[in-house]
C-alpha positions in Angstrom: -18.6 -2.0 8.6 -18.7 0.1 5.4 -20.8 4.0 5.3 -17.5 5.8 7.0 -16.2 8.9 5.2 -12.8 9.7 5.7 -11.1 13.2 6.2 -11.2 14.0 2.3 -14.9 14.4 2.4 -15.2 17.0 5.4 -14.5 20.9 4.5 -12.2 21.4 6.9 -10.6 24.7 6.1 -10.8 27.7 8.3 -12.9 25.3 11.3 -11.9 23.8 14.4 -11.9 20.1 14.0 -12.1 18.0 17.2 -9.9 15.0 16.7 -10.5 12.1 19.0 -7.4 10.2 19.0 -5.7 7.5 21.4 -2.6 8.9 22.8 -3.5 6.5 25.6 0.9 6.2 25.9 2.8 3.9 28.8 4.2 6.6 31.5 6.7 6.2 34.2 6.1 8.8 36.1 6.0 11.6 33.5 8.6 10.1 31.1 6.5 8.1 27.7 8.3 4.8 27.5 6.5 4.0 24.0 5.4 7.0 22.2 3.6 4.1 19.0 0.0 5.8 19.4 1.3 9.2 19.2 3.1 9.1 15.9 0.4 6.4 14.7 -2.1 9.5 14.9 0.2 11.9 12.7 -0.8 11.0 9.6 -4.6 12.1 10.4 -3.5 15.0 12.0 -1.2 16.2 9.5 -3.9 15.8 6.2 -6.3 18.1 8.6 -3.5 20.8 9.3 -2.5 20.9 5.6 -6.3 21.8 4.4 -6.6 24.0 7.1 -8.0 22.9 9.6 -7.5 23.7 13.4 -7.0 20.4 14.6 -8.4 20.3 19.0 -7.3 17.2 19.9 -9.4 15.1 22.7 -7.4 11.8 24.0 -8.0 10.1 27.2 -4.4 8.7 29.4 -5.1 6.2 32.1 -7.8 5.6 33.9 -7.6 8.7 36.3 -9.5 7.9 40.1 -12.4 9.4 41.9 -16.1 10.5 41.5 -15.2 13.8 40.5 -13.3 16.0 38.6 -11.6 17.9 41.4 -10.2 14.3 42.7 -9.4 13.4 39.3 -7.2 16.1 38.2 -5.7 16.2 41.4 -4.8 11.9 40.8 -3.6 12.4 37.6 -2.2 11.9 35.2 -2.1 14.9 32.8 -1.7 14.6 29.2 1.2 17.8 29.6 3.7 15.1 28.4 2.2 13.5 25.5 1.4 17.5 24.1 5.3 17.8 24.3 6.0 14.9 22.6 3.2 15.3 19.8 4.9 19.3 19.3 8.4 17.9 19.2 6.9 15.4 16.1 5.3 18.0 14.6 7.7 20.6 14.9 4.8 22.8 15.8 3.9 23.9 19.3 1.0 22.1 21.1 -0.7 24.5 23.5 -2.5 22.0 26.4 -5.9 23.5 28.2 -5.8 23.7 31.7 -9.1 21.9 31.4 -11.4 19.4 29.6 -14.0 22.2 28.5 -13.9 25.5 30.6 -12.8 28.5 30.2 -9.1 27.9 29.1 -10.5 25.2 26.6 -13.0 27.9 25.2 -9.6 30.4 25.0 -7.5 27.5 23.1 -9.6 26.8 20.9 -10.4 30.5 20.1 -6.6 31.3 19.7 -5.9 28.5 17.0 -5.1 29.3 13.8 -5.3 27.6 10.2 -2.6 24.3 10.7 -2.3 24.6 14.2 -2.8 22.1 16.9 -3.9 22.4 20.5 -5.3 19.8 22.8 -7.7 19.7 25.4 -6.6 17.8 29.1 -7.2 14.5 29.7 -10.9 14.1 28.7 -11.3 11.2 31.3 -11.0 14.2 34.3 -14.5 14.6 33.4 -16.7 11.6 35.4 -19.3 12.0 32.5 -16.8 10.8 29.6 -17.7 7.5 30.7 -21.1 7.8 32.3 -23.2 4.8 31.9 -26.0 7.5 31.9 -27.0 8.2 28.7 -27.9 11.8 29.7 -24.9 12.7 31.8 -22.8 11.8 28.7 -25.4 14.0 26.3 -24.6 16.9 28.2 -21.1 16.7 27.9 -21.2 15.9 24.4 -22.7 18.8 24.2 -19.9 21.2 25.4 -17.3 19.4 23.4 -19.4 19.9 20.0 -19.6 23.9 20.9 -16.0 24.1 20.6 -15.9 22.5 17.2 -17.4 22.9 13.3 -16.8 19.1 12.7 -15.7 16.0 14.4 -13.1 13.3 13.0 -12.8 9.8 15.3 -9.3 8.8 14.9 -9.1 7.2 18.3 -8.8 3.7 17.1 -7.8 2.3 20.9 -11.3 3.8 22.1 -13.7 2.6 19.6 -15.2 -0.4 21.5 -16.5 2.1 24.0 -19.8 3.9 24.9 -17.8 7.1 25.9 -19.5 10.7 25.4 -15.9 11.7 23.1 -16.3 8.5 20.9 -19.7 8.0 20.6 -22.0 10.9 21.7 -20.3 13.7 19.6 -20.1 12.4 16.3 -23.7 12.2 15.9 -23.4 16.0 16.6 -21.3 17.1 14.2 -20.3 16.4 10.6 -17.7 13.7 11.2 -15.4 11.3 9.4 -12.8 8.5 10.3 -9.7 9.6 10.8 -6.8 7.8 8.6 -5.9 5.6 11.4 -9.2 4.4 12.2 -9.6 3.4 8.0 -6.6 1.5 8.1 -7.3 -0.6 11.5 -10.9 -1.5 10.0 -9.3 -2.5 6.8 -6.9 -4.7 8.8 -9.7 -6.4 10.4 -11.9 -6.8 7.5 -9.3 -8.6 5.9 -8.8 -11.1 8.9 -12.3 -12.1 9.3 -13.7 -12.1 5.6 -11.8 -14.0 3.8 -8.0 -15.0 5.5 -5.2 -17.0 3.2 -4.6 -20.0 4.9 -3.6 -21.6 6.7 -4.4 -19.1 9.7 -2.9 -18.8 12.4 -3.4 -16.7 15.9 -1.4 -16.8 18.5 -3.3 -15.2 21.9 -1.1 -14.3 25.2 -1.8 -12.2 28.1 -3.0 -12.5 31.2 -6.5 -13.3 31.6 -8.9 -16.3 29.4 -12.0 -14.2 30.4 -10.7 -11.6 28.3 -10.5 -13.4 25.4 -12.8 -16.6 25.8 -15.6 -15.2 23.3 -12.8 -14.1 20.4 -11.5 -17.5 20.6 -15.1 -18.8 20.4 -15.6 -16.6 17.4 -12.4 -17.6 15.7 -12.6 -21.3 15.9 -15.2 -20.7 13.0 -12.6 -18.8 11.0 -8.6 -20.5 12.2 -7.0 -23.2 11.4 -4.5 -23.0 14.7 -5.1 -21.1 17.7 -2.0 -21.1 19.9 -2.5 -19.9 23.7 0.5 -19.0 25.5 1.1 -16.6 28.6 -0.7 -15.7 32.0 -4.2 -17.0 30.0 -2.3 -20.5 29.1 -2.5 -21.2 32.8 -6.1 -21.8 32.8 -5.7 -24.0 29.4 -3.0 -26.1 31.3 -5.0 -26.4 34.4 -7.9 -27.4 32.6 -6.6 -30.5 31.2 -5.5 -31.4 35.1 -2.2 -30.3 35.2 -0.3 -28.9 38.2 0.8 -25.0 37.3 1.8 -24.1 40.9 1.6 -20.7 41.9 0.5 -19.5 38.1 -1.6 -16.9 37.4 -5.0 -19.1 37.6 -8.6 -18.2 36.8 -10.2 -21.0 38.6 -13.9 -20.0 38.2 -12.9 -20.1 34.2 -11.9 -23.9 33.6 -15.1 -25.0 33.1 -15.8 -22.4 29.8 -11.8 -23.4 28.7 -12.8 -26.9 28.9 -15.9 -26.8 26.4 -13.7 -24.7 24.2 -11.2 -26.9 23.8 -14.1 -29.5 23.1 -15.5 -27.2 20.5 -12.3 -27.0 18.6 -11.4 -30.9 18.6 -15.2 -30.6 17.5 -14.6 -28.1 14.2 -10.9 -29.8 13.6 -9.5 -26.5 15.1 -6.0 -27.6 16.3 -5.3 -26.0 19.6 -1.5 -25.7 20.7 -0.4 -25.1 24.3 2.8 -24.9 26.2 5.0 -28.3 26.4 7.1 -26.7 29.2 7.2 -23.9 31.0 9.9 -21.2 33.1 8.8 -21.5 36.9 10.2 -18.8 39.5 10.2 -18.3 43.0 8.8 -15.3 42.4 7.4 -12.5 40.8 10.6 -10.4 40.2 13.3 -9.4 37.2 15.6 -11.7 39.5 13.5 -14.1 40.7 15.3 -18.1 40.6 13.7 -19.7 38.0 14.1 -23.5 36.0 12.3 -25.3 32.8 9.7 -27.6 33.7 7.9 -30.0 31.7 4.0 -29.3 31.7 3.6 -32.7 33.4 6.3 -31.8 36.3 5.4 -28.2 37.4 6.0 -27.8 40.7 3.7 -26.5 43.4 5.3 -23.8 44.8 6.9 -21.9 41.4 5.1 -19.3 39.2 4.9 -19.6 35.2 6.3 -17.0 33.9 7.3 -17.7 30.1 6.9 -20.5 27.9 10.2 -22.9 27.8 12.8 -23.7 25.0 10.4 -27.0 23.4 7.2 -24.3 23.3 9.4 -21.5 21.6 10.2 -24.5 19.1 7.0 -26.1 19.0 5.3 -22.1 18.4 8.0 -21.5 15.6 6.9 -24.8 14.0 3.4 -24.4 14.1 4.0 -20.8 12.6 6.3 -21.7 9.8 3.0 -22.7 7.6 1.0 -19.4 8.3 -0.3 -17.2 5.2 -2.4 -15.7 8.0 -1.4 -14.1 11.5 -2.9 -12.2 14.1 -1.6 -12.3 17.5 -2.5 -10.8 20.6 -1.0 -10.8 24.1 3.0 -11.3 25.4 3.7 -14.9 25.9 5.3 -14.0 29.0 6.7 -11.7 31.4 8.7 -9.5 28.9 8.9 -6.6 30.9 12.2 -8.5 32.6 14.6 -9.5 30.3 15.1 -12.8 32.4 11.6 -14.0 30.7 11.1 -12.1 27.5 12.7 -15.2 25.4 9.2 -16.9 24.1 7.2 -13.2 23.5 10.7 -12.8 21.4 10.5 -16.2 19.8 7.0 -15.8 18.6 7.3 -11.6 17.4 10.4 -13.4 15.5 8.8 -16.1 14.2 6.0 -14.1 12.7 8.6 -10.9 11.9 9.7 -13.8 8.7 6.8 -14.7 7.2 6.3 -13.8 3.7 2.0 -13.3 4.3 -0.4 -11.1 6.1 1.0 -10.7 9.6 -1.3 -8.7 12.1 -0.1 -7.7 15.4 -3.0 -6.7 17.6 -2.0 -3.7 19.9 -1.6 -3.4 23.4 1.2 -5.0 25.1 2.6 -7.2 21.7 3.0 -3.7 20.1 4.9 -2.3 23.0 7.0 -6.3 23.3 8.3 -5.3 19.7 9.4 -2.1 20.0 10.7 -3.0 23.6 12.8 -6.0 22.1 14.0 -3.9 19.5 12.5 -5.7 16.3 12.0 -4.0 13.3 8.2 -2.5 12.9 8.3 -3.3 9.6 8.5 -6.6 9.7 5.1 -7.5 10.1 2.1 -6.2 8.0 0.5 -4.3 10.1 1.1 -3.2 14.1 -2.6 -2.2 15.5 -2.9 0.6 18.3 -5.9 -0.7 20.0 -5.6 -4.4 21.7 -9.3 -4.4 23.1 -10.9 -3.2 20.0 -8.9 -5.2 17.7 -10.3 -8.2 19.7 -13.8 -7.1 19.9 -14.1 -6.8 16.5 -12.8 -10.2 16.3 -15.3 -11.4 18.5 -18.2 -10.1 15.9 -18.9 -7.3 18.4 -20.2 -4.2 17.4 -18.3 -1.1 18.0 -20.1 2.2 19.5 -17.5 4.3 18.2 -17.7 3.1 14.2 -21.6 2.5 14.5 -21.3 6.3 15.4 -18.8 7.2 12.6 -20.8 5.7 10.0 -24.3 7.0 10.9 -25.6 10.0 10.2 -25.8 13.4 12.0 -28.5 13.9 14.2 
């Protein structure tokens, strides 16, 4: 997707810039247990302050509940602690609105100097940010371009959607991509134009309906696919194997099935688990053994791939000029079955070519596990637009970057 200016060719100086970025961060309670998206958006934020600009951030956290924004605010959750964070990266204080665009957004934005940074509340509080209604969203647009002299979309994470602060403003505004945003599409231009090979992507997480039409898509471009996690279930099952009290999507077997044809078809090889952990339970210290595929019991729950499938998943790595992988292998969250999401960031943290982690959950595995960042090429922010891009979607969010103002 080419026709995107970046930052450089907006006059930025003097003007309020609204930034849409994803500082969409993991919260417990109020405490940021992976702060990757924040300082992935410094860079973009930074280039803006030093050519003065005043930089009005707009970022979505959650998915806040209710059909208005009264019972939204009141649910939560507040961007408060992702403004401190951002301030203690920047060094710079981060005033937060008391609201999405009222009358204390108006004042924010007023009060901002050259280089400083403010941010608006969570921009999902407002019902209309994600209105199917193309007018509803308009209007809304609307207020968020009246704060503003130009627009930059940084918010790699919220690309793939048809929201009112991704894709409705930009065509408002003078806008450009945001650094972030250049790099991510570069990334993905260079995984489905023309990848080294062999290449190899490893998929994970929990559901095959998320990911049935990027596997469709890449069995035109891999040379592997390996499927491990909550989504190899369904493989397994498929092929008339016993996997208990797995997570299952039943109504899916029938599309896994005539993907796995399609692959034998193209002389894709398709690698699943040999043998799998099964626990009593869904719990850090749930009783769990190895099983052999072929002897899962019925009343135990997958949840990682055994010692042969780390092995076998290593192997079938070793080869790869090309990765991109996408999805834990298992539950890492408890360290009692984080060994084969481990295994696989390891395998692909040593290879010498173009590794690609693809956001989401693996991003937040490797920082979790404590492996080095910079081990792999290139960690993205955004899971779901990483793998609709894959997929040969279109994105709202970069169709609206590179067109025109209207």
């Amino acid at each position: 997707m080419g026709g995107m200016n970046g930052v450089d060719s907006l006059a930025v100086a003097g003007r309020v810039v609204l930034l849409r970025a994803d500082l969409n961060v993991p919260l417990d309670g109020t405490t940021i247990t992976d702060d990757g998206r924040i300082r992935a958006s410094l860079p973009t934020i930074e280039t803006i302050r030093e050519r003065g600009g005043r930089v009005l951030i707009v970022a979505h956290l959650g998915r806040p509940k209710g059909d208005t924004y009264a019972e939204r605010v009141a649910g939560g959750p507040s961007l408060a602690p992702v403004a401190a964070r951002l301030a203690e990266l920047l060094g710079v204080p981060v005033p937060l609105a008391a609201d999405v665009v009222g009358e204390s957004a108006w004042a924010i934005a007023a009060g901002l100097a050259d280089g400083g940074v403010a941010m608006l509340e969570n921009i999902r509080f407002d019902p209309a940010e994600t209105s199917k209604d193309d007018a509803v969203r308009a209007e809304l647009a609307g207020r968020l371009a009246a704060l503003a002299q130009v627009y930059v979309g940084d918010g790699f994470g919220a690309l793939h959607r048809k929201h009112a602060s991704v894709y409705d403003v930009p065509r408002l505004l003078p806008h450009a991509a945001g650094e972030l945003v250049l790099a991510e599409v570069a990334v993905l231009e260079k995984l489905t134009r023309d990848p080294e090979r062999p290449y190899v992507v490893v998929l994970g997480g929990a559901k095959p309906s998320d990911k049935l039409g990027v596997i469709d898509n890449l069995l035109g471009k891999a040379d592997r696919i390996l499927i491990g996690g909550g989504m190899s279930y369904t493989f397994l099952a498929a092929q008339g194997l016993e996997v208990g009290r797995s997570l299952l999507e039943a109504d899916r077997i029938d599309d896994v099935r005539a993907i796995m044809a399609d692959a034998r078809a193209r002389g894709v090889e398709l690698v699943l688990p040999v043998d799998l952990v099964g626990a009593t339970g869904f719990a850090p210290d749930a009783a769990h053994d190895v099983y052999p595929v072929e002897r899962f019991p019925a009343d135990r729950e997958g949840m990682d791939m055994g010692p042969a499938t780390r092995e076998l998943f290593a192997a079938k790595l070793a080869d790869a000029a090309t990765v991109f992988w996408n999805g834990p292998v298992g539950v890492f969250e408890f360290p009692a079955f984080a060994a084969g999401t481990r295994a696989v960031a390891e395998a692909i943290g040593k290879l010498p070519g173009f590794t690609v982690v693809g956001g989401g959950d693996s991003a937040a595995a490797i920082r979790r596990l404590g492996l080095p960042e910079d081990a792999f090429s290139h960690i993205s922010t955004g899971g779901g637009a990483s793998l609709e891009y894959l997929e040969g979607a279109t994105l709202p969010g970069l169709e609206a970057l590179a067109g025109g103002q209207e």
